[in-house]
N, C-alpha and C positions, 0 to 999 in steps of 0.2 A: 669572575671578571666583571660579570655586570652590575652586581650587589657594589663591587669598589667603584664603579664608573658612574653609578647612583648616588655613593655616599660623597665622593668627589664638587658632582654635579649639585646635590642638595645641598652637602653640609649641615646631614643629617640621618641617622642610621634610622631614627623612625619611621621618617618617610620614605625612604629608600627599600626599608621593608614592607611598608604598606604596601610600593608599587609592585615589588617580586612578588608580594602574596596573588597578585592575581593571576601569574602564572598556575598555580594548582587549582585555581578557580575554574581556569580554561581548559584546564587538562581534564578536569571533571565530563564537561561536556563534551571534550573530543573524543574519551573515551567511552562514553556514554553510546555516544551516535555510532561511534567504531564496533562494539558488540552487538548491538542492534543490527547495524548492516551486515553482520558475523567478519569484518573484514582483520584477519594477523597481522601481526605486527610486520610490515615489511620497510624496506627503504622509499618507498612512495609514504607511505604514514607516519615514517618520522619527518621525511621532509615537508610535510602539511603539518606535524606539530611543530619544528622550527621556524615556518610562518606564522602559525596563529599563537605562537611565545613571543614574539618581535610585536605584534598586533595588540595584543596582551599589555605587556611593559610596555608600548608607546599610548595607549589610551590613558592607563594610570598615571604615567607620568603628566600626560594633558591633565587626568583629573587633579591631581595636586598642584600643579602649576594656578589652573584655576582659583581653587578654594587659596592658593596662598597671597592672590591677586586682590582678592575679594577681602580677606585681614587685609594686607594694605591700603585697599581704598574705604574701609572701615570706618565710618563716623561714631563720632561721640556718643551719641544715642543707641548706636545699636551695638549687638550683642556677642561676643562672639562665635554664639550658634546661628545667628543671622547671616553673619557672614558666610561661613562656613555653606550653609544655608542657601545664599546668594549664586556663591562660586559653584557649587553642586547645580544649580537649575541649567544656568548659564551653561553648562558644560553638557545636560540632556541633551539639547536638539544632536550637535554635532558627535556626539556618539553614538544616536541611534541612528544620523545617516552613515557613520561609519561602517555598525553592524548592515543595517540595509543594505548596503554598495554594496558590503562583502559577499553576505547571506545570497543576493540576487544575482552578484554577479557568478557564483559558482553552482548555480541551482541550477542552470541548464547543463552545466557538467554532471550533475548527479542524476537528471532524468532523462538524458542523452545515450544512448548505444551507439558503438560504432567500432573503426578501427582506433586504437590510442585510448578507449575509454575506460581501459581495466587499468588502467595506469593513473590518468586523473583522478578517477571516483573515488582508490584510496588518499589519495594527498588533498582531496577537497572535503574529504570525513570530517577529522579531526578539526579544520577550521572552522565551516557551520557550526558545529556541538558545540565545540568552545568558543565561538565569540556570542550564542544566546547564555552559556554561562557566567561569560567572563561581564557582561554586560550588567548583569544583577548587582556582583561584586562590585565592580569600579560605578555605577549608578546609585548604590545604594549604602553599601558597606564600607568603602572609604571614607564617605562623610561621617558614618557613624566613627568607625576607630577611629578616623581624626581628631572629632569631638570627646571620645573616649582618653584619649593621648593627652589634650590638651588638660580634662579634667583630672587625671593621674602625675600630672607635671604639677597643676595648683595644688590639689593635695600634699604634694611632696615638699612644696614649699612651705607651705603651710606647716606642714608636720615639723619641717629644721625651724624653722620662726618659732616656732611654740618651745621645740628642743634646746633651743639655745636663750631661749628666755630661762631657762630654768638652773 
């Protein structure tokens, strides 16, 4: 449902898969932190991974929005990895206070004891883990596939141009 509500929204399956990719980005780290803390799988840990999947899919989607803001205010001179480029900076600060708010605001749930805290600690696991993972991903690795994308698109054209000259 979301991948359609992406493609919809885009009017584009590339990017639409870009931004679902960082769902298993995040998952990476939720489960990461979740074994570590030795904590099972329960209904507290799923519902901290359908938080930090909504967290997930709305940063990427911010980051694509970005970089596709930045191609359109795009001047003559510069490049399309400039831009690209541009949109990816622009988007740093505000995802790493994203991460931050998150990260801090559930850090005292995690070194907290008390009555209700076996219940938090598992649904706040999986959000920490994955939003330091999911941060890499949409920080660093959307610009690159982006850039990757766009060069696999000129190839292609390139390749029918040359195919159809012949």
């Amino acid at each position: 449902i979301i991948l359609g509500l992406l493609i919809v929204a885009f009017r584009s399956v590339a990017e639409s898969v870009l931004i679902l990719l960082s769902v298993p980005f995040a998952m990476v780290g939720g489960v990461f932190l979740q074994w570590m803390l030795g904590y099972s799988m329960t209904t507290a840990v799923i519902i901290g991974y359908i938080a930090l999947f909504a967290v997930a899919i709305q940063t990427g989607i911010i980051m694509i929005s970005f970089i596709r803001q930045a191609l359109l205010r795009r001047t003559a001179g510069e490049t399309y990895m400039d831009a690209v480029l541009d949109g990816s900076v622009l988007r740093l600060r505000p995802k790493l206070m994203t991460v931050a708010a998150t990260v801090l605001s559930l850090l005292p749930i995690m070194l907290s004891s008390g009555p209700g805290m076996e219940i938090m600690k598992p649904i706040a696991t999986p959000t920490i883990g994955g939003m330091i993972s999911s941060t890499v991903y949409v920080l660093f690795l959307i610009p690159c596939l982006f850039a990757i994308g766009e060069d696999i698109r000129r190839f292609r054209q390139r390749r029918a141009a040359l195919g159809g000259a012949h």
